[in-house]
VEXKOL-634749 format. One record per residue (C-alpha): residue in three letters; x, y negated, z; residue number from 1. Coordinates in nm, 2 decimals, padded with zeros to 4 digits. Layout:
# residues N
+------+--------+--------+--------+-----+
| type |   east |  north |     up | seq |
+------+--------+--------+--------+-----+
|  ALA |      X |      Y |      Z | NUM |
...
+------+--------+--------+--------+-----+
***
This chain:
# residues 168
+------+--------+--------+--------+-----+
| type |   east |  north |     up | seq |
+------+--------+--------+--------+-----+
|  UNK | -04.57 |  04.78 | -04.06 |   1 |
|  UNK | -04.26 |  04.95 | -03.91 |   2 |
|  UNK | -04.25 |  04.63 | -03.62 |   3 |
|  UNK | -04.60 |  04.70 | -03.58 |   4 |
|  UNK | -04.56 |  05.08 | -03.47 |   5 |
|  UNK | -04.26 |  04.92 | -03.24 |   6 |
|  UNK | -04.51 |  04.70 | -03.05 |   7 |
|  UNK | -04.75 |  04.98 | -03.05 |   8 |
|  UNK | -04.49 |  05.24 | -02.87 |   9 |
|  UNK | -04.36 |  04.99 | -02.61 |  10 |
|  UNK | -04.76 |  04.87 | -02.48 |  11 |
|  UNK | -04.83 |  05.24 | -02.46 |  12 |
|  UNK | -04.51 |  05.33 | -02.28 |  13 |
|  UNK | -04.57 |  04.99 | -02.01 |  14 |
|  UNK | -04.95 |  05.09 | -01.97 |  15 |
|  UNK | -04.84 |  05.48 | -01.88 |  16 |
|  UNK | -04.60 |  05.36 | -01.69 |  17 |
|  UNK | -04.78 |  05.10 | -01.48 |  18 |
|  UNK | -05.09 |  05.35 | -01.44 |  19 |
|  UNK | -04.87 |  05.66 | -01.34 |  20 |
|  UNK | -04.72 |  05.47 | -01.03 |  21 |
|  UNK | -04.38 |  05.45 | -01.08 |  22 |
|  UNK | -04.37 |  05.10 | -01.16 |  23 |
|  UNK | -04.60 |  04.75 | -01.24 |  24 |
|  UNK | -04.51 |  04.48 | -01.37 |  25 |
|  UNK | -04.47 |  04.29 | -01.01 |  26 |
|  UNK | -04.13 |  04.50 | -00.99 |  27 |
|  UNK | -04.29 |  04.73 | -00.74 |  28 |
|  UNK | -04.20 |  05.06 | -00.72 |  29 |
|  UNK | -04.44 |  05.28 | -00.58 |  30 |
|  UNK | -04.44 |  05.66 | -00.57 |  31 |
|  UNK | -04.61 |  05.85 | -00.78 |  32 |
|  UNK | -04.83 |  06.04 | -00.59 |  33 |
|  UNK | -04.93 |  05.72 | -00.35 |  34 |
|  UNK | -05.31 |  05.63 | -00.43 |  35 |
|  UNK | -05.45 |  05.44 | -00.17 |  36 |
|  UNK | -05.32 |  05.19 |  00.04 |  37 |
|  UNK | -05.44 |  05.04 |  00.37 |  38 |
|  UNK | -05.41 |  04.66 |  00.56 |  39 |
|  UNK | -05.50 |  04.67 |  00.92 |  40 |
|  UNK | -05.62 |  04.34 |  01.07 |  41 |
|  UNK | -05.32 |  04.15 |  01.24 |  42 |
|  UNK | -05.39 |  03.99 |  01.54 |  43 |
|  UNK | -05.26 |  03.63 |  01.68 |  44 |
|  UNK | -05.04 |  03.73 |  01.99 |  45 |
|  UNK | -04.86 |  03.43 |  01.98 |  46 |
|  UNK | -04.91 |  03.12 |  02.26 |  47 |
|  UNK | -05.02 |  02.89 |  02.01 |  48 |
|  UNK | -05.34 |  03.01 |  01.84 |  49 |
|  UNK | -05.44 |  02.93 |  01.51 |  50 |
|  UNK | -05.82 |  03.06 |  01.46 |  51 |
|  UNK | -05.75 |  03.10 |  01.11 |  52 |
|  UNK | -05.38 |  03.25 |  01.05 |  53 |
|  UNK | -05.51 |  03.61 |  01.15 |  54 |
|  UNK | -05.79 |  03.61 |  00.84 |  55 |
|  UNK | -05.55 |  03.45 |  00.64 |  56 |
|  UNK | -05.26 |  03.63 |  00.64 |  57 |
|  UNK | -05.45 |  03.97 |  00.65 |  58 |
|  UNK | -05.66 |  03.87 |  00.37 |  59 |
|  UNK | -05.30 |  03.73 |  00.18 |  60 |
|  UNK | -05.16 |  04.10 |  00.18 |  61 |
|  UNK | -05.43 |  04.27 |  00.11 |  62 |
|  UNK | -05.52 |  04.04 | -00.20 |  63 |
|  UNK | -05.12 |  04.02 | -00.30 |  64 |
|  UNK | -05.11 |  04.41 | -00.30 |  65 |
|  UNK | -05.42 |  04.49 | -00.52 |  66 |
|  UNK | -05.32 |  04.21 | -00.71 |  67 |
|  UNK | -04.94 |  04.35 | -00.79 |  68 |
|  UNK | -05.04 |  04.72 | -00.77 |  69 |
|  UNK | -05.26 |  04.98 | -00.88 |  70 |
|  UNK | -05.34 |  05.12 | -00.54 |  71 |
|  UNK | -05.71 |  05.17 | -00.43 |  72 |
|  UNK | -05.77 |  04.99 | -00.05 |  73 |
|  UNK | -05.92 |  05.20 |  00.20 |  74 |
|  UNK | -05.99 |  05.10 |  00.59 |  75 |
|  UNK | -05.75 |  05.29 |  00.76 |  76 |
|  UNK | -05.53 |  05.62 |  00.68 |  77 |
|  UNK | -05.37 |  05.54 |  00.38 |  78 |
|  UNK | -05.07 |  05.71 |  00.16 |  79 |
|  UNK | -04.89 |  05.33 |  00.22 |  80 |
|  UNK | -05.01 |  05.17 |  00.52 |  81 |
|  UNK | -04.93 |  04.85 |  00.71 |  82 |
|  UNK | -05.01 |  04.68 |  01.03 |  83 |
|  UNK | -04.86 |  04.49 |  01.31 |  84 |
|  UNK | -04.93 |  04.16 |  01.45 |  85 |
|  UNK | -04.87 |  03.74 |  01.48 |  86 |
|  UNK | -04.59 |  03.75 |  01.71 |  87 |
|  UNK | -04.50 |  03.37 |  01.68 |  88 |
|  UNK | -04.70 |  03.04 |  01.55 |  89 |
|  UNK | -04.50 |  02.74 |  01.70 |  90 |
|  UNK | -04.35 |  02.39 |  01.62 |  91 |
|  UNK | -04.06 |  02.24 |  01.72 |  92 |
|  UNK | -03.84 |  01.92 |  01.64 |  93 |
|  UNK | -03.59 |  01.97 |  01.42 |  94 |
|  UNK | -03.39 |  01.67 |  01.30 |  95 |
|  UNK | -03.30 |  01.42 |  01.58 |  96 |
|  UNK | -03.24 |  01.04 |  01.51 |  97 |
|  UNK | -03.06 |  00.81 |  01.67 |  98 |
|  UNK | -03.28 |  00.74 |  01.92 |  99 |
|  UNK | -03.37 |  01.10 |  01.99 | 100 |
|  UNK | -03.64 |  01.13 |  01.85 | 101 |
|  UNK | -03.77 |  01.36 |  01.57 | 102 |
|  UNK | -03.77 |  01.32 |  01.20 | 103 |
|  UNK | -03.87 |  01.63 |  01.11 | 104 |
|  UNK | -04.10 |  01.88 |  01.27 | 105 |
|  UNK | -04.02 |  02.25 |  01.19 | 106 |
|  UNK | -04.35 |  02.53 |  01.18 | 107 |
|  UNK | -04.27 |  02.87 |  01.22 | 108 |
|  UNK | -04.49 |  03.14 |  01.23 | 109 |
|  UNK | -04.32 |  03.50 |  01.28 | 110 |
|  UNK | -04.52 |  03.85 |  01.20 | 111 |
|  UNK | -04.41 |  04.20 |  01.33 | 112 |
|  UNK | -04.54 |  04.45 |  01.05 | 113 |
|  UNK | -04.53 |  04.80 |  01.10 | 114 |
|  UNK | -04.50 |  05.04 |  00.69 | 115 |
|  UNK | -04.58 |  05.33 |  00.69 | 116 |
|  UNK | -04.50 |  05.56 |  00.33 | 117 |
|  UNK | -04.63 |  05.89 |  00.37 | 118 |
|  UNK | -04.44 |  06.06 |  00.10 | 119 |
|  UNK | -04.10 |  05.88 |  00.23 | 120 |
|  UNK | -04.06 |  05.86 |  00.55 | 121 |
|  UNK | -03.71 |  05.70 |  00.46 | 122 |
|  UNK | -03.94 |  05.32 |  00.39 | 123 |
|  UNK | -04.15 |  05.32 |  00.69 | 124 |
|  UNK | -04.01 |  05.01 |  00.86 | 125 |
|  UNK | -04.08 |  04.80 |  01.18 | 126 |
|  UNK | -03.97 |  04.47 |  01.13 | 127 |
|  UNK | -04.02 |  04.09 |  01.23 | 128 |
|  UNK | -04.06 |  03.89 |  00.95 | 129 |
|  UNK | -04.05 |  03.47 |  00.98 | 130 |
|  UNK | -04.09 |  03.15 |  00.78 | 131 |
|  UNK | -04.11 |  02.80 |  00.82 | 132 |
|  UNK | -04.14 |  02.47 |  00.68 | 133 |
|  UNK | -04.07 |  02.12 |  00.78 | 134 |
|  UNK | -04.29 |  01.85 |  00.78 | 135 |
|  UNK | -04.21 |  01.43 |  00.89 | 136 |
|  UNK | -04.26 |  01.39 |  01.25 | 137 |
|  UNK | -04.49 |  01.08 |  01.16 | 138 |
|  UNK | -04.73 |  01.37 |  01.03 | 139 |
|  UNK | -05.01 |  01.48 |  01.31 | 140 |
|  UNK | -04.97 |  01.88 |  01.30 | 141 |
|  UNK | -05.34 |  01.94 |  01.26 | 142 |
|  UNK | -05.36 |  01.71 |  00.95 | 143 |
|  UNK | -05.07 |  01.97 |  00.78 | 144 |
|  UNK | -05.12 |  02.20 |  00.92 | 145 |
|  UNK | -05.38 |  02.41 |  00.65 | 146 |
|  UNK | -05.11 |  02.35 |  00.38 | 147 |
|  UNK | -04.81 |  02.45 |  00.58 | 148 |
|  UNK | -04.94 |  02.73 |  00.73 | 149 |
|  UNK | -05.07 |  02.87 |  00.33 | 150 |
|  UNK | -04.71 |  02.79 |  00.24 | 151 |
|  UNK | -04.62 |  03.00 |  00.53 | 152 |
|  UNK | -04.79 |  03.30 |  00.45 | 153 |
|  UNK | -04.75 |  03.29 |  00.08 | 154 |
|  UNK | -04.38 |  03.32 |  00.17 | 155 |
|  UNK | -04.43 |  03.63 |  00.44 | 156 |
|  UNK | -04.63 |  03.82 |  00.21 | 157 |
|  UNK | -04.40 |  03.75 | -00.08 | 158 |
|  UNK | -04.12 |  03.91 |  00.19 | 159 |
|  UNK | -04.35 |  04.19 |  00.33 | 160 |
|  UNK | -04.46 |  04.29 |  00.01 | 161 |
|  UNK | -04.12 |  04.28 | -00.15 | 162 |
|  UNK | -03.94 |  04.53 |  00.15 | 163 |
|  UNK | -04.21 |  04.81 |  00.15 | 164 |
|  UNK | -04.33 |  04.79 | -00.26 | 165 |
|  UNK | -03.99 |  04.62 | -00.43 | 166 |
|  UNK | -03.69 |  04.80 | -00.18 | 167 |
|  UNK | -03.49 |  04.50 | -00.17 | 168 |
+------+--------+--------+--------+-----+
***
Protein backbone atom coordinates (compact mmCIF):
# COMPACT_ATOMS: atom_id res chain seq x y z
CA UNK A 1 0.00 0.00 0.00
CA UNK A 2 2.78 2.34 1.25
CA UNK A 3 4.66 1.86 -2.57
CA UNK A 4 1.41 2.54 -3.91
CA UNK A 5 0.96 6.12 -2.27
CA UNK A 6 4.85 6.53 -3.62
CA UNK A 7 3.78 6.07 -7.18
CA UNK A 8 0.81 8.04 -6.60
CA UNK A 9 2.96 11.28 -5.21
CA UNK A 10 5.62 11.13 -7.94
CA UNK A 11 2.79 11.05 -11.22
CA UNK A 12 1.07 13.87 -9.52
CA UNK A 13 4.19 15.82 -8.83
CA UNK A 14 5.53 15.09 -12.89
CA UNK A 15 1.87 15.90 -14.26
CA UNK A 16 1.93 19.51 -12.11
CA UNK A 17 5.12 19.92 -13.13
CA UNK A 18 4.84 19.27 -16.86
CA UNK A 19 1.39 21.34 -16.98
CA UNK A 20 2.78 24.40 -14.91
CA UNK A 21 5.60 25.09 -17.49
CA UNK A 22 8.67 24.77 -15.86
CA UNK A 23 9.52 21.60 -17.33
CA UNK A 24 8.27 18.36 -19.82
CA UNK A 25 9.54 15.48 -20.15
CA UNK A 26 11.57 16.41 -23.57
CA UNK A 27 14.05 18.32 -21.00
CA UNK A 28 12.65 21.61 -22.08
CA UNK A 29 12.53 24.20 -19.90
CA UNK A 30 10.06 26.71 -20.57
CA UNK A 31 9.02 29.65 -18.41
CA UNK A 32 6.19 29.59 -16.58
CA UNK A 33 4.22 32.24 -17.70
CA UNK A 34 5.04 31.37 -21.69
CA UNK A 35 1.56 30.06 -23.22
CA UNK A 36 1.68 30.26 -26.76
CA UNK A 37 4.30 29.88 -29.11
CA UNK A 38 4.57 30.84 -32.80
CA UNK A 39 6.57 29.25 -36.13
CA UNK A 40 6.85 31.72 -38.98
CA UNK A 41 7.22 30.14 -42.45
CA UNK A 42 11.02 29.87 -43.48
CA UNK A 43 11.74 30.69 -46.83
CA UNK A 44 14.44 28.91 -49.33
CA UNK A 45 16.98 31.77 -49.95
CA UNK A 46 19.49 29.51 -50.89
CA UNK A 47 20.81 29.00 -54.84
CA UNK A 48 19.84 25.61 -54.90
CA UNK A 49 16.08 25.26 -54.40
CA UNK A 50 14.42 22.46 -53.04
CA UNK A 51 10.45 22.99 -53.52
CA UNK A 52 9.87 21.02 -50.62
CA UNK A 53 12.56 21.88 -47.76
CA UNK A 54 10.58 25.23 -46.86
CA UNK A 55 7.13 23.07 -45.90
CA UNK A 56 9.21 20.62 -44.45
CA UNK A 57 11.28 22.12 -42.14
CA UNK A 58 8.60 24.64 -41.02
CA UNK A 59 6.19 21.93 -40.56
CA UNK A 60 9.27 19.78 -38.59
CA UNK A 61 9.42 22.63 -35.82
CA UNK A 62 6.22 23.33 -35.46
CA UNK A 63 5.18 19.60 -35.07
CA UNK A 64 8.58 18.90 -32.79
CA UNK A 65 7.52 21.75 -30.42
CA UNK A 66 3.76 20.89 -29.76
CA UNK A 67 4.95 17.53 -29.62
CA UNK A 68 7.77 18.21 -26.69
CA UNK A 69 5.74 21.10 -25.09
CA UNK A 70 2.70 22.26 -23.73
CA UNK A 71 2.55 25.50 -25.63
CA UNK A 72 -0.64 26.46 -27.69
CA UNK A 73 0.54 27.55 -31.58
CA UNK A 74 -0.70 30.80 -32.69
CA UNK A 75 0.07 32.59 -36.28
CA UNK A 76 2.24 35.20 -35.33
CA UNK A 77 2.97 37.21 -31.92
CA UNK A 78 3.76 34.64 -29.60
CA UNK A 79 5.32 34.65 -25.80
CA UNK A 80 8.25 32.26 -27.75
CA UNK A 81 8.60 32.94 -31.22
CA UNK A 82 10.77 31.85 -34.05
CA UNK A 83 11.61 32.66 -37.63
CA UNK A 84 14.34 33.06 -40.06
CA UNK A 85 15.08 31.50 -43.24
CA UNK A 86 16.97 28.54 -45.68
CA UNK A 87 20.20 30.24 -46.03
CA UNK A 88 22.01 27.23 -47.59
CA UNK A 89 20.83 23.77 -49.53
CA UNK A 90 24.00 22.60 -51.49
CA UNK A 91 26.23 19.54 -52.34
CA UNK A 92 29.60 19.15 -52.69
CA UNK A 93 32.31 16.30 -53.04
CA UNK A 94 33.78 15.29 -50.18
CA UNK A 95 36.16 12.29 -50.26
CA UNK A 96 38.53 12.33 -53.31
CA UNK A 97 40.05 9.06 -54.75
CA UNK A 98 42.88 8.41 -56.52
CA UNK A 99 41.80 9.48 -59.54
CA UNK A 100 40.10 12.61 -58.29
CA UNK A 101 37.19 11.78 -58.31
CA UNK A 102 34.47 11.64 -55.61
CA UNK A 103 33.45 8.91 -53.31
CA UNK A 104 31.32 10.63 -51.30
CA UNK A 105 29.00 13.45 -51.84
CA UNK A 106 28.33 15.73 -48.76
CA UNK A 107 24.52 17.69 -48.50
CA UNK A 108 24.28 20.52 -46.38
CA UNK A 109 21.52 22.54 -45.85
CA UNK A 110 22.07 25.63 -43.32
CA UNK A 111 19.01 27.65 -41.62
CA UNK A 112 19.31 31.19 -39.92
CA UNK A 113 16.55 31.14 -37.12
CA UNK A 114 15.73 34.18 -35.34
CA UNK A 115 14.05 33.24 -31.04
CA UNK A 116 12.48 35.42 -29.63
CA UNK A 117 11.39 34.78 -25.50
CA UNK A 118 9.42 37.52 -24.38
CA UNK A 119 9.75 37.05 -20.66
CA UNK A 120 13.75 36.62 -21.21
CA UNK A 121 15.16 38.64 -23.33
CA UNK A 122 18.55 36.95 -22.19
CA UNK A 123 17.39 33.57 -24.88
CA UNK A 124 16.42 35.49 -27.90
CA UNK A 125 19.03 34.33 -30.24
CA UNK A 126 20.09 34.80 -33.99
CA UNK A 127 21.91 32.04 -35.18
CA UNK A 128 22.91 29.86 -38.24
CA UNK A 129 22.31 26.48 -37.67
CA UNK A 130 23.78 23.57 -40.27
CA UNK A 131 23.77 19.81 -41.02
CA UNK A 132 24.76 17.40 -43.43
CA UNK A 133 25.09 14.06 -44.47
CA UNK A 134 27.00 12.10 -46.93
CA UNK A 135 25.92 9.90 -49.41
CA UNK A 136 28.22 7.52 -52.34
CA UNK A 137 28.92 9.63 -55.27
CA UNK A 138 27.51 6.61 -57.48
CA UNK A 139 24.11 7.91 -55.85
CA UNK A 140 22.00 10.43 -58.30
CA UNK A 141 21.21 13.41 -55.76
CA UNK A 142 17.47 13.43 -56.65
CA UNK A 143 17.15 9.65 -56.00
CA UNK A 144 18.44 10.55 -52.05
CA UNK A 145 17.68 13.25 -51.85
CA UNK A 146 13.92 12.95 -49.90
CA UNK A 147 15.73 10.82 -47.19
CA UNK A 148 18.72 13.04 -46.77
CA UNK A 149 17.18 15.99 -46.68
CA UNK A 150 14.37 14.37 -43.63
CA UNK A 151 17.65 13.29 -41.94
CA UNK A 152 18.67 16.85 -42.40
CA UNK A 153 15.95 18.47 -40.77
CA UNK A 154 15.25 16.07 -38.12
CA UNK A 155 18.86 16.96 -37.03
CA UNK A 156 18.25 21.09 -37.22
CA UNK A 157 15.16 20.87 -35.37
CA UNK A 158 16.58 18.50 -32.81
CA UNK A 159 19.41 21.56 -32.58
CA UNK A 160 16.92 24.49 -32.86
CA UNK A 161 14.65 23.18 -30.49
CA UNK A 162 17.30 22.16 -28.04
CA UNK A 163 19.07 26.05 -27.86
CA UNK A 164 15.82 28.06 -27.42
CA UNK A 165 13.59 25.20 -25.20
CA UNK A 166 16.62 22.89 -23.55
CA UNK A 167 19.50 25.99 -22.95
CA UNK A 168 22.27 23.88 -24.03
Amino acid sequence: MRKGCIHIVCLLLAVLCTRCGIYSFSGASIPAEAKTVSVQYFPNQAQLINPLLSENFTTALRDAIMNQTSLDMVDSGGDLSFEGEIVDYRTTPVAITAGQTAALNRLTITVNVRFVNNFDESKNFETKFSNYVEYPSDQELNSVQESLTATIVEALVEDVFNKALVNW
